[in-house]
N, CA, C and O atoms as CSV, one atom per row, in Angstrom:
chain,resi,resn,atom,element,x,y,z
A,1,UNK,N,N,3.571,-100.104,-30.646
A,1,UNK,CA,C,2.724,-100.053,-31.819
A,1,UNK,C,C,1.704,-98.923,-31.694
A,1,UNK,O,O,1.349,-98.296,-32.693
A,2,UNK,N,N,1.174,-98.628,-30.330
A,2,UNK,CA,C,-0.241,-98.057,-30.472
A,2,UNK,C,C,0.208,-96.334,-30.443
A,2,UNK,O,O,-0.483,-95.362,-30.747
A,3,UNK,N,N,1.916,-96.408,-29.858
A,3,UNK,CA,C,2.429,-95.252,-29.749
A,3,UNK,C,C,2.881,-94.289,-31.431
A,3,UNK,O,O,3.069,-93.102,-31.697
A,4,UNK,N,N,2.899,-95.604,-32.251
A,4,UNK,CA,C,3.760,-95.106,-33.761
A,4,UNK,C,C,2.067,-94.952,-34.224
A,4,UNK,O,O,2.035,-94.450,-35.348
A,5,UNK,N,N,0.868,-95.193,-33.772
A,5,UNK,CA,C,-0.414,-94.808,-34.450
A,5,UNK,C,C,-0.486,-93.527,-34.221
A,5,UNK,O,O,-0.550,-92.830,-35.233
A,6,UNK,N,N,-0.498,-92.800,-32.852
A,6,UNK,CA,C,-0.594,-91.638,-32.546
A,6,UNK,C,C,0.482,-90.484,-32.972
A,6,UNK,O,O,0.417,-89.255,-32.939
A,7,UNK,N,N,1.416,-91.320,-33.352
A,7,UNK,CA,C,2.686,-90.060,-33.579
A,7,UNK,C,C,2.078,-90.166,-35.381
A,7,UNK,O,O,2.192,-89.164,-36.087
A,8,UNK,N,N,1.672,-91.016,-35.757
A,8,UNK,CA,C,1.374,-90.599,-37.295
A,8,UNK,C,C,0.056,-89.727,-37.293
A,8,UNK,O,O,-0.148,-89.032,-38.288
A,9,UNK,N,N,-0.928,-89.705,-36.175
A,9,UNK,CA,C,-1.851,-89.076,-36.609
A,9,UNK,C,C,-1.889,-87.809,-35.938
A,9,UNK,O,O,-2.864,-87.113,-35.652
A,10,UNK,N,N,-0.680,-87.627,-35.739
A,10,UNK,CA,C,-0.646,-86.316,-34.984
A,10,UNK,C,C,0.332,-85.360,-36.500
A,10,UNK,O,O,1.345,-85.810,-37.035
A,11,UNK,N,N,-0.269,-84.196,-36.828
A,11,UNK,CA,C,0.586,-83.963,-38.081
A,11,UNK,C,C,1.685,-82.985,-37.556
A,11,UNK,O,O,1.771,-82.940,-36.329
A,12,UNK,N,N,2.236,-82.474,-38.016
A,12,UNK,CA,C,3.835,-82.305,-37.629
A,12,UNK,C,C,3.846,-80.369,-38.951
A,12,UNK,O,O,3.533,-80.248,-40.135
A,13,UNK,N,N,4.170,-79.687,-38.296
A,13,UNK,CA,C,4.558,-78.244,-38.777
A,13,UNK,C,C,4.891,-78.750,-40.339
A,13,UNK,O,O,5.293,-79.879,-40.619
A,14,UNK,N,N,4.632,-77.643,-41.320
A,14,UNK,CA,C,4.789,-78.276,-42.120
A,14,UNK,C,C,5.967,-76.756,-43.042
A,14,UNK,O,O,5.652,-75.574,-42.906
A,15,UNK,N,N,7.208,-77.190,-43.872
A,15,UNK,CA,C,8.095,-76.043,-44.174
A,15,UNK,C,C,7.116,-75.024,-44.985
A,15,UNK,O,O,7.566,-73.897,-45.195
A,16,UNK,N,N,6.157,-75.257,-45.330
A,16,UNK,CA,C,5.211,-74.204,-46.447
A,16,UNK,C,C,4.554,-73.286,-45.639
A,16,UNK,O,O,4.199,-72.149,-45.951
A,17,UNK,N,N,4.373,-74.045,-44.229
A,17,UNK,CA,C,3.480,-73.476,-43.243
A,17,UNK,C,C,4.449,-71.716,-42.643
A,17,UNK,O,O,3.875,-70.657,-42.386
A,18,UNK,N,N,6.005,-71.981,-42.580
A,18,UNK,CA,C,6.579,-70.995,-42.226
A,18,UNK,C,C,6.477,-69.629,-42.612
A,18,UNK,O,O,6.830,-69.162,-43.695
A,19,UNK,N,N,5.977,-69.029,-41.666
A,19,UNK,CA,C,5.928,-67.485,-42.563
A,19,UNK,C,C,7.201,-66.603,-42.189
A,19,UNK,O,O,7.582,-66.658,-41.020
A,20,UNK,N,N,7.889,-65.793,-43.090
A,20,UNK,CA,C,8.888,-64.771,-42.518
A,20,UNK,C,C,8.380,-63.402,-42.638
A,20,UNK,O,O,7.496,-63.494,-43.490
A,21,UNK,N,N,8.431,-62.543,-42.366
A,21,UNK,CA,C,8.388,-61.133,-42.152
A,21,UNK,C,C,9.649,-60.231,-41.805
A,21,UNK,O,O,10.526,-60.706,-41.083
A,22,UNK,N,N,9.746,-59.096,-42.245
A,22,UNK,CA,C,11.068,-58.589,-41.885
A,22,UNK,C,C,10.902,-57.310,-40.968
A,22,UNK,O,O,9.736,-56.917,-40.931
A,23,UNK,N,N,11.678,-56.671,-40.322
A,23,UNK,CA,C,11.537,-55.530,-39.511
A,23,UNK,C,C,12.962,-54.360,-40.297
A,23,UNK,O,O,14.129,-54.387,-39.907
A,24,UNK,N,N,12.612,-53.752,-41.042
A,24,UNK,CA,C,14.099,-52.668,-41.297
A,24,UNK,C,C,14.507,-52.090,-40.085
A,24,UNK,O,O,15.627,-52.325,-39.631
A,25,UNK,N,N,13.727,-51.377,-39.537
A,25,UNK,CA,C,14.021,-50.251,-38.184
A,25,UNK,C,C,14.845,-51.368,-37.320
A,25,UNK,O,O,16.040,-51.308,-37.031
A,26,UNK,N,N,14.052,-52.253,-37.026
A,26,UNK,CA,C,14.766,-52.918,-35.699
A,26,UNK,C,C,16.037,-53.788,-36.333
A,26,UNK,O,O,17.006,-54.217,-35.706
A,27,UNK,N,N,15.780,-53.916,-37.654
A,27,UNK,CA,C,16.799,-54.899,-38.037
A,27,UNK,C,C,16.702,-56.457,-38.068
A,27,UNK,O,O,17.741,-57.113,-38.152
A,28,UNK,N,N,15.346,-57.136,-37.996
A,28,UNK,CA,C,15.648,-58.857,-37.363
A,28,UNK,C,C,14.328,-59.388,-38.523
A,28,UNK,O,O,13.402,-58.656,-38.871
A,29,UNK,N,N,14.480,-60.441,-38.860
A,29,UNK,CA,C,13.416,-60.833,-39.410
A,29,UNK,C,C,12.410,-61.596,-38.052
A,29,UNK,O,O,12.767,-61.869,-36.906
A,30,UNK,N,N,11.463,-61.732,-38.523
A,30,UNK,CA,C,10.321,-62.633,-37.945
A,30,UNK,C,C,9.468,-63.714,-38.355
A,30,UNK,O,O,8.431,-63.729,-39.018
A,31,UNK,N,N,10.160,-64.631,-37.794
A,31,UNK,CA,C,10.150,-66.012,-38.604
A,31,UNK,C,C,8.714,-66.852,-37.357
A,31,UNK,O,O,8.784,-67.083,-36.150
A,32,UNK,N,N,7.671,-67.075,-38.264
A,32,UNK,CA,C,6.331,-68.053,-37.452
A,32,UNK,C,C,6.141,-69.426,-38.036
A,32,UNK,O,O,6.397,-69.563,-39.232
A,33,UNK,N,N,5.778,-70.322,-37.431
A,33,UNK,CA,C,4.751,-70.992,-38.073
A,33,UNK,C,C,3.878,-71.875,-37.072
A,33,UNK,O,O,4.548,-72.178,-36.084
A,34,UNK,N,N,2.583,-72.375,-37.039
A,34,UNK,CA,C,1.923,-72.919,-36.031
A,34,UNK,C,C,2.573,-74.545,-35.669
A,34,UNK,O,O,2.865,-75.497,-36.394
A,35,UNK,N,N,2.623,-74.336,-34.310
A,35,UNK,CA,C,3.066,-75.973,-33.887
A,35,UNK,C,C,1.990,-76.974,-33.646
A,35,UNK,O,O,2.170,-78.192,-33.642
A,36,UNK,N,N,0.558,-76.206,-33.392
A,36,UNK,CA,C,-0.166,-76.971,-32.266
A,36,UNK,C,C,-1.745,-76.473,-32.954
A,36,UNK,O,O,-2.059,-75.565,-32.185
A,37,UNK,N,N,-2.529,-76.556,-33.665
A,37,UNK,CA,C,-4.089,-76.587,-33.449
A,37,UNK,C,C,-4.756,-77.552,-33.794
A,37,UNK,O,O,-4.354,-78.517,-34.445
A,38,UNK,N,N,-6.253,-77.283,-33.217
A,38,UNK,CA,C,-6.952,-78.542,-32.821
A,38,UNK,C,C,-8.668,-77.474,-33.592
A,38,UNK,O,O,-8.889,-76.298,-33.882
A,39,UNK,N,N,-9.403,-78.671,-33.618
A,39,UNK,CA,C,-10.851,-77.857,-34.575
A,39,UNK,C,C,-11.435,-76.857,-32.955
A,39,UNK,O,O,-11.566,-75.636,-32.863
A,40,UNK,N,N,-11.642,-77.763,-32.034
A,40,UNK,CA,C,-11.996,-76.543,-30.900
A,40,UNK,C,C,-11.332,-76.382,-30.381
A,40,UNK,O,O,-10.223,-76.391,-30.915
A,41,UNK,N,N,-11.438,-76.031,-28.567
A,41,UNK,CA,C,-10.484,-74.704,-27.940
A,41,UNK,C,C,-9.680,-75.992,-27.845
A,41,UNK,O,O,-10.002,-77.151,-28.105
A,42,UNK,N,N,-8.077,-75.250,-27.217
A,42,UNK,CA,C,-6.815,-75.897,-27.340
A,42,UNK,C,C,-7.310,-76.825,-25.719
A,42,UNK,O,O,-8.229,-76.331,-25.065
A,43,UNK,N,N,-6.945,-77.528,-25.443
A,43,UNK,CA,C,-6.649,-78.473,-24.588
A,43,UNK,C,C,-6.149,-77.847,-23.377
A,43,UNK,O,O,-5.028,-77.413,-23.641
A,44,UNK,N,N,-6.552,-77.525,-21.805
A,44,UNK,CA,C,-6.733,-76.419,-20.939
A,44,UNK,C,C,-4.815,-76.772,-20.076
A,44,UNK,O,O,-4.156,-76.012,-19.365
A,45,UNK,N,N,-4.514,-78.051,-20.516
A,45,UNK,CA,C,-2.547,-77.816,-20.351
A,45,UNK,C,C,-1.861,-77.115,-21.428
A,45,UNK,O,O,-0.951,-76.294,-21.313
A,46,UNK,N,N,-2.364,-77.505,-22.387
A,46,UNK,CA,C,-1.452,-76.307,-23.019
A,46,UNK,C,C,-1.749,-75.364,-22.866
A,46,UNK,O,O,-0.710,-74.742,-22.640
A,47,UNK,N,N,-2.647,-74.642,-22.816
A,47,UNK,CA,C,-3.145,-73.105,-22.688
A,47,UNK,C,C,-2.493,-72.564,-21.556
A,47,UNK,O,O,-1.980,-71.447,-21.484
A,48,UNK,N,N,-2.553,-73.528,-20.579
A,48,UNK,CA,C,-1.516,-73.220,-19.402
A,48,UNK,C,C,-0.601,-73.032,-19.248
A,48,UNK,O,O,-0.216,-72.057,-18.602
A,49,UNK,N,N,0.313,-74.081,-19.897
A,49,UNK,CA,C,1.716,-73.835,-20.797
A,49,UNK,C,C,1.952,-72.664,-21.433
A,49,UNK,O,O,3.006,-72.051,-21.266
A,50,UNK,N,N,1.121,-72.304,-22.113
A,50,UNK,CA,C,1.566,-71.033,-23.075
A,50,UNK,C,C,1.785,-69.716,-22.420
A,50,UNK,O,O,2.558,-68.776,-22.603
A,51,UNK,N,N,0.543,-70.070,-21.351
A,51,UNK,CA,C,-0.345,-68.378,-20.493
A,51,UNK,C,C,1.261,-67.752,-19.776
A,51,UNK,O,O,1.830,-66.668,-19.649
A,52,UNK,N,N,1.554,-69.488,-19.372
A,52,UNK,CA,C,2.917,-68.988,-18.359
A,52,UNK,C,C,4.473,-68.668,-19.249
A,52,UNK,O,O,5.563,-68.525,-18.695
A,53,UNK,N,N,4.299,-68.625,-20.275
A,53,UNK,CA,C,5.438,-68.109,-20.688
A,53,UNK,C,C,5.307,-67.007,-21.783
A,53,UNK,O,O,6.144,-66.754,-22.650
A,54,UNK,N,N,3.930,-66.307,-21.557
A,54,UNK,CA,C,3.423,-65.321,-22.379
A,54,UNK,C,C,4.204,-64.064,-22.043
A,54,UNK,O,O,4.310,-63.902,-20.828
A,55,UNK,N,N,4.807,-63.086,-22.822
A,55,UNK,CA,C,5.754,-62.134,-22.548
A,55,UNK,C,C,6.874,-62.532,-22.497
A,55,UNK,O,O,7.629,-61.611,-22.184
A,56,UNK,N,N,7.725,-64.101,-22.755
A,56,UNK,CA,C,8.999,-64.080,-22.170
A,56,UNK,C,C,9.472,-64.795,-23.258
A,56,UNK,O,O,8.495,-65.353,-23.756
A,57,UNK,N,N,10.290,-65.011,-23.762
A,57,UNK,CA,C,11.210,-65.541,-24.601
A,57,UNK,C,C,12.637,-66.532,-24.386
A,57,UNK,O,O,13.401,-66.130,-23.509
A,58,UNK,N,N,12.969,-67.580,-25.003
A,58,UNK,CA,C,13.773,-68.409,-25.123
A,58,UNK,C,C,14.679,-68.362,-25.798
A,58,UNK,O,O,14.338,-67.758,-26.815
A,59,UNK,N,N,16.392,-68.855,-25.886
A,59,UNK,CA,C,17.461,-68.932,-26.589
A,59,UNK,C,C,16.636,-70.414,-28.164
A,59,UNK,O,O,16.002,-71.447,-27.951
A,60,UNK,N,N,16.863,-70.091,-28.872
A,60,UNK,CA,C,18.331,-69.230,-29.551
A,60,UNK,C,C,17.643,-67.653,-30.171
A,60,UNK,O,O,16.570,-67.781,-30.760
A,61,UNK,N,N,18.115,-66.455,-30.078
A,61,UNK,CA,C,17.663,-65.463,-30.377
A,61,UNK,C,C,16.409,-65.255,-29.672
A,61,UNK,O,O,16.600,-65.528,-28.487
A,62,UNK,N,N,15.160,-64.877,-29.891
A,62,UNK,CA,C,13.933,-64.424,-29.244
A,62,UNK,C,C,13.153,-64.831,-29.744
A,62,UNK,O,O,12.417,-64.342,-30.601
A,63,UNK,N,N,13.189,-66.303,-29.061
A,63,UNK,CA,C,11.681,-67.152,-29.613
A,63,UNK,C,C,11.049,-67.187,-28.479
A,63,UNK,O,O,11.503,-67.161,-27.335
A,64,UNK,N,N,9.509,-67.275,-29.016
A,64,UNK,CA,C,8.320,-67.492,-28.069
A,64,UNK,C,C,6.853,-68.112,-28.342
A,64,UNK,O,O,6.469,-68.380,-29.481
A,65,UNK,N,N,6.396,-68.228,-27.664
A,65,UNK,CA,C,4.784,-69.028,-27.983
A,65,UNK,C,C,4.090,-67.775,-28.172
A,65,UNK,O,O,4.413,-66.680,-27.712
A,66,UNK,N,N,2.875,-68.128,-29.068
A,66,UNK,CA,C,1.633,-67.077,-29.307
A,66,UNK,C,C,0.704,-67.537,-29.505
A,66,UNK,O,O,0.649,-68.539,-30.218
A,67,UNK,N,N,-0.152,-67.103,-29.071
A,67,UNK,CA,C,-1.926,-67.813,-29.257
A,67,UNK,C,C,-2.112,-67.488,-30.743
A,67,UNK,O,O,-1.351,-66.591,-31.105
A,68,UNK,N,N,-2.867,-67.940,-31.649
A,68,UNK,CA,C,-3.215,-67.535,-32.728
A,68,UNK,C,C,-4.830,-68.000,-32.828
A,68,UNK,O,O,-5.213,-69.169,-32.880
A,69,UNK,N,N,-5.832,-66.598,-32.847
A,69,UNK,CA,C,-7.345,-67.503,-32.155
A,69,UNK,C,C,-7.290,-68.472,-30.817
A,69,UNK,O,O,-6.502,-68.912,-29.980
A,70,UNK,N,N,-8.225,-68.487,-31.078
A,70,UNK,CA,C,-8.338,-69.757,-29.672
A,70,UNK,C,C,-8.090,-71.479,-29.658
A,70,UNK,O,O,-8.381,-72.328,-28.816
A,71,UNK,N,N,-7.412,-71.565,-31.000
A,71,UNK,CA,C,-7.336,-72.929,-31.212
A,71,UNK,C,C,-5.922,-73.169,-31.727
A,71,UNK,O,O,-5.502,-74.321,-31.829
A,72,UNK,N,N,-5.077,-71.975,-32.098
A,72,UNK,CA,C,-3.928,-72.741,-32.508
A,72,UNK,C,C,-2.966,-71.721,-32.071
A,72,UNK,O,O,-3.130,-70.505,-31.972
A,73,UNK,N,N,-1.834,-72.510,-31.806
A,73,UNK,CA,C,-0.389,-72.081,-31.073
A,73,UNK,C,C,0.760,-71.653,-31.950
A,73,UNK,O,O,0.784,-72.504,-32.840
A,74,UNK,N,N,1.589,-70.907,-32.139
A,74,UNK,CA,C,2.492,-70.608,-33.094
A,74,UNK,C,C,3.767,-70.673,-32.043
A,74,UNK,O,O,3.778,-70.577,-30.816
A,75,UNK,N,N,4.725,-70.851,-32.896
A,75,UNK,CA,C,6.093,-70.562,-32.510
A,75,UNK,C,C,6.816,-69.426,-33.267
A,75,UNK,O,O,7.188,-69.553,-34.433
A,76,UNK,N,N,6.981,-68.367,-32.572
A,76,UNK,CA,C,7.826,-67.482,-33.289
A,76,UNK,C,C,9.112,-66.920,-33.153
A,76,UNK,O,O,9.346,-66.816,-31.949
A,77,UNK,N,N,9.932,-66.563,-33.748
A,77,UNK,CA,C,11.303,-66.012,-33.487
A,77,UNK,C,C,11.551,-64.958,-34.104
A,77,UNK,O,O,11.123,-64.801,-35.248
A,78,UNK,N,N,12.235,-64.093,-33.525
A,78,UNK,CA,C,13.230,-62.899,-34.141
A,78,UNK,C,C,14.358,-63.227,-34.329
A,78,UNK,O,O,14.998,-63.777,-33.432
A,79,UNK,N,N,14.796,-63.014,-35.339
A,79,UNK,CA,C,16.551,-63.663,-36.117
A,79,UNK,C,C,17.183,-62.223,-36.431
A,79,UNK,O,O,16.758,-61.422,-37.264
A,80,UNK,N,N,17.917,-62.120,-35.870
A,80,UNK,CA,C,18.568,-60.962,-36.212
A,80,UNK,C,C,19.308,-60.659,-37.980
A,80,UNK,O,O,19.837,-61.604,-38.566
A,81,UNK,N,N,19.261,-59.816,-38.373
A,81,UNK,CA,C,19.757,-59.648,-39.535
A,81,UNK,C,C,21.472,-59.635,-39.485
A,81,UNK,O,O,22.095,-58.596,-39.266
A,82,UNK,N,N,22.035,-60.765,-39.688
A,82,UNK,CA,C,23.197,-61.078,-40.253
A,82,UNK,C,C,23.492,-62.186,-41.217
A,82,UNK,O,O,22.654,-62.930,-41.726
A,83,UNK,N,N,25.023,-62.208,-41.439
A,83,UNK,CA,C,24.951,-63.422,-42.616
A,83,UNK,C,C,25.848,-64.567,-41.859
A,83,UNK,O,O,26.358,-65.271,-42.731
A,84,UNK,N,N,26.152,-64.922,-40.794
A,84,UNK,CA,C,26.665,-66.020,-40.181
A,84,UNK,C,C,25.898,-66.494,-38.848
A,84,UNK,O,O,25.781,-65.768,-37.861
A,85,UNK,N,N,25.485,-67.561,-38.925
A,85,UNK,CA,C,24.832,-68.157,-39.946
A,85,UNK,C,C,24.233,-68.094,-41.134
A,85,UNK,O,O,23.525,-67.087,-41.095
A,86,UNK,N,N,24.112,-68.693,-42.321
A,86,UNK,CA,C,23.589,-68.173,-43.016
A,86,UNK,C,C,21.951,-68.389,-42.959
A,86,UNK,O,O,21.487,-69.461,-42.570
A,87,UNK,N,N,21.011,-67.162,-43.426
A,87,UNK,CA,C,19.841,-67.351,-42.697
A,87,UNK,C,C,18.943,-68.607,-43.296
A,87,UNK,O,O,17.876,-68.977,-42.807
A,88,UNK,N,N,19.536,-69.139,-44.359
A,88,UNK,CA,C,18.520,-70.577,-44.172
A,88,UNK,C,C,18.583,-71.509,-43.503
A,88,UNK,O,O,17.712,-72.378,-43.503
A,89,UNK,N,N,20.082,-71.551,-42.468
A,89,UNK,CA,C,20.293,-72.508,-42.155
A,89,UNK,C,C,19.479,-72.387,-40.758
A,89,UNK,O,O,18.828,-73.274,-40.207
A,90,UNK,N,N,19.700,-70.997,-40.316
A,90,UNK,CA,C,18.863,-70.797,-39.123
A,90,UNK,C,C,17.040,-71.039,-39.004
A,90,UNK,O,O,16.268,-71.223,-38.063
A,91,UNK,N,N,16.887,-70.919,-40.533
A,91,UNK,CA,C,14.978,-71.032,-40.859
A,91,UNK,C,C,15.012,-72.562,-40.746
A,91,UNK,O,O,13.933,-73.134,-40.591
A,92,UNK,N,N,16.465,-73.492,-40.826
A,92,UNK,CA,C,15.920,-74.877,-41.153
A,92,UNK,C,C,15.839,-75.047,-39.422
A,92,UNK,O,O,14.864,-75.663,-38.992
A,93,UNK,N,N,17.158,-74.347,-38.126
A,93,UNK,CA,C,16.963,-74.675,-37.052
A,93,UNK,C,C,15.979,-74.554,-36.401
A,93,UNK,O,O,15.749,-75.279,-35.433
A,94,UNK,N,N,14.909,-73.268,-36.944
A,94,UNK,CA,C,13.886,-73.089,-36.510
A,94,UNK,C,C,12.693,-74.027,-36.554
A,94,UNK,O,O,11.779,-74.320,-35.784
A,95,UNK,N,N,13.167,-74.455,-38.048
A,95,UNK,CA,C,11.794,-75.297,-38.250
A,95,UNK,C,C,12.122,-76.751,-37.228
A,95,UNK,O,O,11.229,-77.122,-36.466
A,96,UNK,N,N,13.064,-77.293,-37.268
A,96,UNK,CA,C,13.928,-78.116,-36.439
A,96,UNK,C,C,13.042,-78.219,-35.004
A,96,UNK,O,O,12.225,-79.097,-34.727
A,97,UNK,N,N,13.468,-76.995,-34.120
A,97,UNK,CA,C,12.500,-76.657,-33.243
A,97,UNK,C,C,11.124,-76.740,-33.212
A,97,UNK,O,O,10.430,-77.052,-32.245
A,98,UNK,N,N,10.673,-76.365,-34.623
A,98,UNK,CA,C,8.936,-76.132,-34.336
A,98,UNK,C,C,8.403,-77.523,-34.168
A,98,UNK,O,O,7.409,-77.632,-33.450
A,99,UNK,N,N,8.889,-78.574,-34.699
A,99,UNK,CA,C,8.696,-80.280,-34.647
A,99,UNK,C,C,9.173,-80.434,-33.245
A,99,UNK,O,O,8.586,-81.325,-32.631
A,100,UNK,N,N,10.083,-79.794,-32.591
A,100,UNK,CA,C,10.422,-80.501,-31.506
A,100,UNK,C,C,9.178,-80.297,-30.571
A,100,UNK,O,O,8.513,-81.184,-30.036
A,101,UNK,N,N,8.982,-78.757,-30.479
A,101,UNK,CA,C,8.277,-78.279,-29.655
A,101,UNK,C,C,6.724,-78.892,-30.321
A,101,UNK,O,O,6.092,-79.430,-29.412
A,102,UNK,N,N,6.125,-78.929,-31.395
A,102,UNK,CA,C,4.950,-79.640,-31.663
A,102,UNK,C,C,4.855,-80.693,-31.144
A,102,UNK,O,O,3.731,-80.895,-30.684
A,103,UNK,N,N,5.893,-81.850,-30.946
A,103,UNK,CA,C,5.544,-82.989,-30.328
A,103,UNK,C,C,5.746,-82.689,-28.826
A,103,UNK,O,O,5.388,-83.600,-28.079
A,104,UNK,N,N,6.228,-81.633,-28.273
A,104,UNK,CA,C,5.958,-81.568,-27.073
A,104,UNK,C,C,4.284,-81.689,-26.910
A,104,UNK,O,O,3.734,-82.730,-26.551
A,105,UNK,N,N,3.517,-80.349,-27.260
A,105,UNK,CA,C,2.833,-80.294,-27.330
A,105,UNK,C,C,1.810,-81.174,-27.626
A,105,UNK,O,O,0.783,-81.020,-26.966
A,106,UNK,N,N,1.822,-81.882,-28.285
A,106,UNK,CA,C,0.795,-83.545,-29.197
A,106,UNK,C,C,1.010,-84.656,-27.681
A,106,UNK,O,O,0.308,-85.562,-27.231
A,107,UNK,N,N,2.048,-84.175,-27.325
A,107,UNK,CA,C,2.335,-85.145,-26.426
A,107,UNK,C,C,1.149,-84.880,-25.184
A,107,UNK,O,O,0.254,-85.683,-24.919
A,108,UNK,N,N,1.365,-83.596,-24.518
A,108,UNK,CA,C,0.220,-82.916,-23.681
A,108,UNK,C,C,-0.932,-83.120,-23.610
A,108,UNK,O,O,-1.503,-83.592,-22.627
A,109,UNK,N,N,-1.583,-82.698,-24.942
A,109,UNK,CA,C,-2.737,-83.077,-25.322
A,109,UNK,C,C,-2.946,-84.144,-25.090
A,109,UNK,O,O,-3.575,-84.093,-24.033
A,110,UNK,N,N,-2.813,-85.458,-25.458
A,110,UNK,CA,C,-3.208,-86.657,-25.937
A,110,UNK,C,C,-2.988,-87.349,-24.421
A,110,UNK,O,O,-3.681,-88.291,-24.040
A,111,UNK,N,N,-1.774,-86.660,-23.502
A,111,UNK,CA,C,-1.912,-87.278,-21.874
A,111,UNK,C,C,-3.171,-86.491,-21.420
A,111,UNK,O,O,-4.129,-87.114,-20.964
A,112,UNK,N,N,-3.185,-85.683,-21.486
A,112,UNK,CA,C,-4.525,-84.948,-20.811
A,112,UNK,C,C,-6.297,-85.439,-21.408
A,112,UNK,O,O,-7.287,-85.674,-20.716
A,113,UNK,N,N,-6.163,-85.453,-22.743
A,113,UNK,CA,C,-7.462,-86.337,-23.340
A,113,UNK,C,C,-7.657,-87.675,-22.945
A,113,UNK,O,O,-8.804,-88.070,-23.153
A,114,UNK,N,N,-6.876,-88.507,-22.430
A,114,UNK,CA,C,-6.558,-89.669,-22.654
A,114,UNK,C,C,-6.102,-90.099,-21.286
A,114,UNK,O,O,-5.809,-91.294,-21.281
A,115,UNK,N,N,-5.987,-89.647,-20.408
A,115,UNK,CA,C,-5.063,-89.677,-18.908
A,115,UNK,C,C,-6.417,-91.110,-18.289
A,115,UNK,O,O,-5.798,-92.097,-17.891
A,116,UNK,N,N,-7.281,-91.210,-18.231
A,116,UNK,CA,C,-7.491,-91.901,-18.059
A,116,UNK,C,C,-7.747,-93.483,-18.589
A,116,UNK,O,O,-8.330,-94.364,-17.957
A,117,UNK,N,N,-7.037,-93.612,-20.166
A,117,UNK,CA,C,-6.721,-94.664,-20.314
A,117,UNK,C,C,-5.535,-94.842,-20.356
A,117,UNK,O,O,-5.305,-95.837,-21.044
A,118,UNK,N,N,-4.633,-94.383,-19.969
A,118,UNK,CA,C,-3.554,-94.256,-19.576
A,118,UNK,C,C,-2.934,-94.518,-18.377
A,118,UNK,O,O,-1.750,-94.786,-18.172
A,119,UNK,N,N,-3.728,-94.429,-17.708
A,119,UNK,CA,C,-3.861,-94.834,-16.371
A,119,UNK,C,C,-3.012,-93.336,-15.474
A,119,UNK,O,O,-2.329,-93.253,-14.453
A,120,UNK,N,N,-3.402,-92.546,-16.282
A,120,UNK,CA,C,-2.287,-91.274,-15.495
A,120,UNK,C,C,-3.067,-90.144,-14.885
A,120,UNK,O,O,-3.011,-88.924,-15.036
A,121,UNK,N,N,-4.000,-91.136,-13.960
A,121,UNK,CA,C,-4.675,-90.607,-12.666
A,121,UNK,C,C,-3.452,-89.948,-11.418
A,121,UNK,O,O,-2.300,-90.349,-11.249
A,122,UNK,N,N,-4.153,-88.869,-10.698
A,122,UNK,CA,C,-2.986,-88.432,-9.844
A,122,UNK,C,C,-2.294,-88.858,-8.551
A,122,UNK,O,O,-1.445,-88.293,-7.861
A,123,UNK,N,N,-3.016,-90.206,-8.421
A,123,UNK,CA,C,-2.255,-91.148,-7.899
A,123,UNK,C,C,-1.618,-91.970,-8.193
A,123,UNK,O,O,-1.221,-92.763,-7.339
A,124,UNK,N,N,-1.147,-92.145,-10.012
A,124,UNK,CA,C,-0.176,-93.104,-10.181
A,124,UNK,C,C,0.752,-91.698,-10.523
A,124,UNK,O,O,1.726,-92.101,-11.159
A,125,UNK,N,N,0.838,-90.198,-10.351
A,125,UNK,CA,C,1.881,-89.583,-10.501
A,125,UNK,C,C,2.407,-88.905,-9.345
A,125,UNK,O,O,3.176,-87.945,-9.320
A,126,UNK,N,N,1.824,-89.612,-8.280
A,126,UNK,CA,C,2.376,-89.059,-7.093
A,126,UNK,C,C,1.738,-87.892,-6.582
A,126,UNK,O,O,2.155,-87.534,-5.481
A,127,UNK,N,N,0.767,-87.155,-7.133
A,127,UNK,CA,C,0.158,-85.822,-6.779
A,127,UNK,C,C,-0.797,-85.822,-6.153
A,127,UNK,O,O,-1.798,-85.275,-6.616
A,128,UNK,N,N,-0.827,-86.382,-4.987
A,128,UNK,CA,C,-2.089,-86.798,-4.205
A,128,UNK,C,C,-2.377,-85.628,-3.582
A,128,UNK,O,O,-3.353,-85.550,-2.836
């Protein structure tokens, strides 16, 4: 029960939120939208999370995390310009992703704010 409170008040990427941009020269569009902000600074695991995969990119095509200000996280991708897939279907996989990866994230937060009613001190995770 107390778990379906937090997953509702945690809000979730939203399809309006997606921005695209296109590149002619390089050829790929650039598809964003934010997974993760909070009113002050982001929560010091995710920031950690992000710092370490800053410069590097993930399948499918060239997605990656980006700071946006100091409070909110984006997910972005480069989609290459073709027509198979067709590209909405790939903007819906993306968005697909940005929920996945947002509740990663919601998830982080809320263990790290909360770790101690949680009881997820570093001796019930083994990290003594």
């Amino acid at each position: 029960m107390s778990k379906e409170i937090l997953t509702k008040l945690l809000s979730l990427p939203l399809r309006n939120q997606i921005k695209i941009d296109f590149d002619l020269k390089e050829r790929f569009f650039n598809v964003s939208v934010p997974i993760f902000s909070t009113k002050g600074p982001l929560p010091r695991s995710l920031r950690q999370y992000v710092e370490a995969r800053e410069g590097r990119s993930f399948k499918p095509h060239s997605t990656s995390f980006q700071f946006q200000g100091e409070s909110r996280v984006l997910l972005v991708q480069k989609i290459p310009f073709t027509l198979e897939p067709p590209f909405r279907q790939q903007v819906d996989e993306f968005w697909q992703m940005a929920k996945q990866c947002h509740q990663m994230l919601s998830e982080m937060a809320v263990e790290e704010k909360y770790a101690a009613a949680l009881h997820l001190d570093r001796g019930d995770l083994g990290l003594d």
